[in-house]
C-alpha positions in Angstrom: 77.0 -22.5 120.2 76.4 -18.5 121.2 74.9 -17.2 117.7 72.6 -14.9 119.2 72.5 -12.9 115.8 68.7 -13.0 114.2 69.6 -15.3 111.1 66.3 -16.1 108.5 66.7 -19.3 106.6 65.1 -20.1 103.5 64.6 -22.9 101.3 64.0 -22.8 98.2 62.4 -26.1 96.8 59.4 -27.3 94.1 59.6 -31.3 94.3 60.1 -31.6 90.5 63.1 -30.9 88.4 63.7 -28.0 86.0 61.3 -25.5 87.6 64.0 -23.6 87.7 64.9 -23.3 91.4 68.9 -22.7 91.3 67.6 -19.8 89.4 65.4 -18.5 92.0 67.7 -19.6 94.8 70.9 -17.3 92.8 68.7 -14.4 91.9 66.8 -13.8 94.8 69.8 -13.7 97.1 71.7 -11.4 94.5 68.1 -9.5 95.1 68.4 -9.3 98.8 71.8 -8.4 99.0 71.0 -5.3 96.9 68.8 -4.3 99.8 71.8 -4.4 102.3 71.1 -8.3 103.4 74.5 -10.2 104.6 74.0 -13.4 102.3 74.7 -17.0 102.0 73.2 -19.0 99.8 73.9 -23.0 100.5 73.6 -25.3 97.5 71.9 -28.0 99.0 71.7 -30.3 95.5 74.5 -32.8 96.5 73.2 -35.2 93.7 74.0 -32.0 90.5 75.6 -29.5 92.6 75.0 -26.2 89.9 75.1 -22.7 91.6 78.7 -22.2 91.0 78.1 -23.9 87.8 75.6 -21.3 86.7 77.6 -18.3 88.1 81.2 -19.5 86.4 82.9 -20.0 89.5 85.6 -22.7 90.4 85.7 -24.0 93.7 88.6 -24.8 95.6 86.9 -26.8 98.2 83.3 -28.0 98.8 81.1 -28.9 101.4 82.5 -32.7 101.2 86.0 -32.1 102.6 84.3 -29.9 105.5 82.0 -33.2 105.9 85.4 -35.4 105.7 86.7 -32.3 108.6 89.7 -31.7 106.0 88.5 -28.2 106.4 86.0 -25.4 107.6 83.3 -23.7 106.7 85.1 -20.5 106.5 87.3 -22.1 103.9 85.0 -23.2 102.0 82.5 -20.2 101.5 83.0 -18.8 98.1 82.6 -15.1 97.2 80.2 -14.5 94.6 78.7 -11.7 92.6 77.0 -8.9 94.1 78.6 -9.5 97.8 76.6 -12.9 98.1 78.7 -16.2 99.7 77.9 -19.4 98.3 78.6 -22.5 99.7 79.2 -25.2 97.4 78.6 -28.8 97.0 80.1 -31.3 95.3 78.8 -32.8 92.4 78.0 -36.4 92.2 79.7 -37.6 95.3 78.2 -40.5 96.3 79.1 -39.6 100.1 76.8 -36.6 99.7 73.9 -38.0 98.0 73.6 -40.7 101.0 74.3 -38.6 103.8 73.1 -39.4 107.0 70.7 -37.2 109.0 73.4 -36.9 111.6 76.1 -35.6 109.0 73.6 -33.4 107.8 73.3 -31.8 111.3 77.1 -31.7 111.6 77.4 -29.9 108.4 74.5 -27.6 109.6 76.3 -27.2 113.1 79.1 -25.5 110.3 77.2 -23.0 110.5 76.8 -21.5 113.8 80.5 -20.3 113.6 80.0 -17.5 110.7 76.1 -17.0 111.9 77.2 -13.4 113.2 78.3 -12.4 110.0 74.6 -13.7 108.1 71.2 -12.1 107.6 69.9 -14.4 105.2 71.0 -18.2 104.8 69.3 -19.4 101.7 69.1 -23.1 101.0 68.7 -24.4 96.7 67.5 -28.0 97.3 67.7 -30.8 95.2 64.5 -32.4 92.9 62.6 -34.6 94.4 61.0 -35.1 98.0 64.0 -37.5 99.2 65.6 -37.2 102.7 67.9 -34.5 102.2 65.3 -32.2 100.3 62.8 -32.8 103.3 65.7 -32.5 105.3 66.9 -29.0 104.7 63.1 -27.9 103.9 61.7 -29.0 107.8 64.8 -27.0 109.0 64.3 -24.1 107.4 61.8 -21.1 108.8 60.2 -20.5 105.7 59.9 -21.9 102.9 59.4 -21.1 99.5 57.8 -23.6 96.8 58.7 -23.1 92.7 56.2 -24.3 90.4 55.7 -23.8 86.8 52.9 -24.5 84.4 53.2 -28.1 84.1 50.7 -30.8 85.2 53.9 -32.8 86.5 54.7 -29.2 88.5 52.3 -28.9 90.2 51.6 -33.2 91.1 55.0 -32.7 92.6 54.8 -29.5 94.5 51.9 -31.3 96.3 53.3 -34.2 96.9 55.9 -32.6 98.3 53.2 -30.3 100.6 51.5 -33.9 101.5 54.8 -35.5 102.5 56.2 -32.7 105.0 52.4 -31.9 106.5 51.3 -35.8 107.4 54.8 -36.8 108.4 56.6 -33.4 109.6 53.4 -31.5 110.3 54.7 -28.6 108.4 51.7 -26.3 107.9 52.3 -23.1 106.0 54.5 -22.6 102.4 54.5 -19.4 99.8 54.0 -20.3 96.7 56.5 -18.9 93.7 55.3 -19.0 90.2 58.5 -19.4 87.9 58.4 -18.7 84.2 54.7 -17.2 83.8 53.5 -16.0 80.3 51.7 -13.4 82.2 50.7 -12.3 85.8 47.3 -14.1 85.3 48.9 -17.0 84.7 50.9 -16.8 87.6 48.0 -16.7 89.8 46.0 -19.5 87.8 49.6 -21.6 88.4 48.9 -21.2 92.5 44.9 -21.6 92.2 45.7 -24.9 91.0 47.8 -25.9 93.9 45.4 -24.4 96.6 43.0 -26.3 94.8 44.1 -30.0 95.2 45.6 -28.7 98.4 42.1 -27.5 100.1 40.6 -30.5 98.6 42.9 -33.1 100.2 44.9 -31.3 103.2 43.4 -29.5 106.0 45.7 -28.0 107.7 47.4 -26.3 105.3 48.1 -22.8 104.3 49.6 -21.7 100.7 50.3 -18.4 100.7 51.2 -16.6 97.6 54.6 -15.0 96.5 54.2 -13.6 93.1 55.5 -14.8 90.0 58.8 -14.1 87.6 57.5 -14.1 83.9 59.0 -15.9 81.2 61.9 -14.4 79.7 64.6 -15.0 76.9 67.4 -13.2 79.0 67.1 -15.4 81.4 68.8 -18.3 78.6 71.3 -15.2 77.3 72.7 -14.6 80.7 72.8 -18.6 81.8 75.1 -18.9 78.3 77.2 -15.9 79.7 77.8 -17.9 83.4 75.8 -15.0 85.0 73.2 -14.3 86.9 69.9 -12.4 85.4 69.5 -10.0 87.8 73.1 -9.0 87.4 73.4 -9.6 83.3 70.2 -7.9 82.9 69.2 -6.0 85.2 66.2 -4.0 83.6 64.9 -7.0 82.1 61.1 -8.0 83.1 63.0 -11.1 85.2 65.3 -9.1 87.2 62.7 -6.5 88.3 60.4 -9.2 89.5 63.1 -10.5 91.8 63.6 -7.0 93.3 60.0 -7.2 94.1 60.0 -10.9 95.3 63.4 -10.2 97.8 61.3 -6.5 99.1 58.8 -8.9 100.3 61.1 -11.4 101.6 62.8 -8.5 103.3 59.7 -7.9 105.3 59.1 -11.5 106.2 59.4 -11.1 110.7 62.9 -12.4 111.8 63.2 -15.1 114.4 61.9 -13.9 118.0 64.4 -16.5 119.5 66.6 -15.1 121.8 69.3 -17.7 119.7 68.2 -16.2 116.5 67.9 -19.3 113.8 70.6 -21.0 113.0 71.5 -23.0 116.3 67.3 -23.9 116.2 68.3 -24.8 112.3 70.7 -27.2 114.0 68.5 -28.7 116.3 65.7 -29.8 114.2 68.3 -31.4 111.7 70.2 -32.9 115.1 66.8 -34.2 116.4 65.5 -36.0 113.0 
C-alpha cells in the first residue's frame, strides 16, 4: 500500500443504543465537508445498517459483496448529500454481524486504494461494546463517545471506556453530549462520566466536545429522509454541528509519513 496522503479517522461510538450516533456520524461529516473536508463516512452497524436509511438513498451494492470480492470499494461508495461518500453496509446479514477480525482487516485494506482522494474517514459503529464496535473503535485515531442523559448512557459509555483501556490500553476519548436540554446540561452529562471514570480508571483522559441540544427538527427532517444540518440548517442542531466539525477540523493530522489509513489497516490486521 503507498497512501502517503494524511487521512484522520474517526469513530463515532456511545456503547448503548439510541444515543443517537448515526445522527452524529451523518451530520458531522455533512459539517466537515462544508469546511472543504474530502469525506467518507463508513457505516460500521452491520447488525441495522441505517445511514442510507436515514439519508433516503438506495444502494446498489454494499460492503458484503466487496467482502464476498464480487466487487470494489470504488463500486460501492455511494454519493451522498453535501459531497459526502458513504459506504454502506448491509442490513441484517448474518456474514457481517460475525465477521472475523481478519475480514474486518481485509475490508479495511479496501481502503487504502481511494485513501488519496479522503481527508476525513468517519466510522458510525454499531450499539454495544461487541468485537466489531471495539474493532473499528481501537483502529481509529480518535474517537468520539455519544452519551445522553440517561443512567443506562452513561453505565454503557463507561463500560465501553473500561473495556478498550484494560484490554486495548486505549487512554484518551472526547466526550459528545447528544440531545442536551441546555448547555449546562451538557456539561453535567460529561461530569458524570469523568466522575465514575476518575473514580475507577487511572489512566484515562475524557476530554470534552460540546454538546448538540435537543431539538424537534431533528424528528421533522428524519421524517423527510434528510439530514438536519442540510433540512435545517439554521436550526439550534445544525449550528452546533458547524461548531463541533470547526473543532474537529483543528484536531492535528497523522505525523506518519503513511498518513492513517494503511496504520488503520494494521492494527485491524494485527488483532
Amino acid at each position: 500500500m503507498t497512501n502517503k496522503h494524511s487521512v484522520q479517522v474517526v469513530a463515532v461510538t456511545g456503547g448503548k443504543g439510541g444515543v443517537g450516533k448515526t445522527n452524529v456520524s451523518v451530520n458531522l461529516s455533512l459539517a466537515l465537508a462544508d469546511l472543504g473536508r474530502r469525506v467518507v463516512l463508513l457505516d460500521a452497524d452491520f447488525g441495522l445498517a441505517n445511514v442510507d436509511v436515514l439519508l433516503g438513498l438506495n444502494p446498489q451494492r454494499t460492503l458484503a459483496e466487496v467482502m464476498d470480492g464480487k466487487c470494489d470499494l470504488r463500486d460501492v461508495l455511494l454519493p451522498g448529500p453535501g459531497g459526502i461518500r458513504i459506504v454502506p453496509a448491509s442490513s441484517g446479514t448474518k456474514s457481517m454481524v460475525e465477521m472475523t477480525p481478519l475480514q474486518h482487516a481485509g475490508l479495511i485494506q479496501a481502503f487504502s486504494d481511494i485513501g488519496d482522494s479522503i481527508d476525513m474517514l468517519v466510522i458510525d459503529t454499531a450499539a454495544g461494546i461487541g468485537d466489531s464496535v471495539t474493532s473499528f473503535v481501537r483502529a481509529a485515531q480518535e474517537v468520539i463517545l455519544v452519551v445522553c442523559d440517561e443512567p443506562t448512557s452513561i453505565t454503557d459509555a463507561y463500560a465501553l471506556i473500561k473495556l478498550l483501556s484494560r484490554d486495548h490500553g486505549m487512554t484518551r476519548f472526547r466526550v459528545l453530549a447528544n440531545m442536551a436540554h441546555s448547555p449546562q446540561e451538557g456539561r453535567s452529562i460529561y461530569a458524570k462520566l469523568v466522575n465514575v471514570t476518575e473514580r475507577f480508571l487511572d489512566d484515562v483522559t475524557l476530554q470534552y466536545l460540546g454538546a448538540i441540544p435537543y431539538d424537534e427538527t431533528v424528528r421533522k427532517a428524519a421524517q423527510r429522509q434528510k439530514a438536519v444540518y442540510q433540512a435545517f440548517p439554521r436550526s439550534k442542531c445544525a449550528l452546533a454541528y458547524k461548531s463541533i466539525a470547526e473543532k474537529v477540523d483543528g484536531w492535528p493530522l497523522p505525523a506518519t509519513p503513511r498518513g492513517h489509513l494503511e496504520f488503520f489497516v494494521d492494527r485491524l490486521v494485527s488483532q
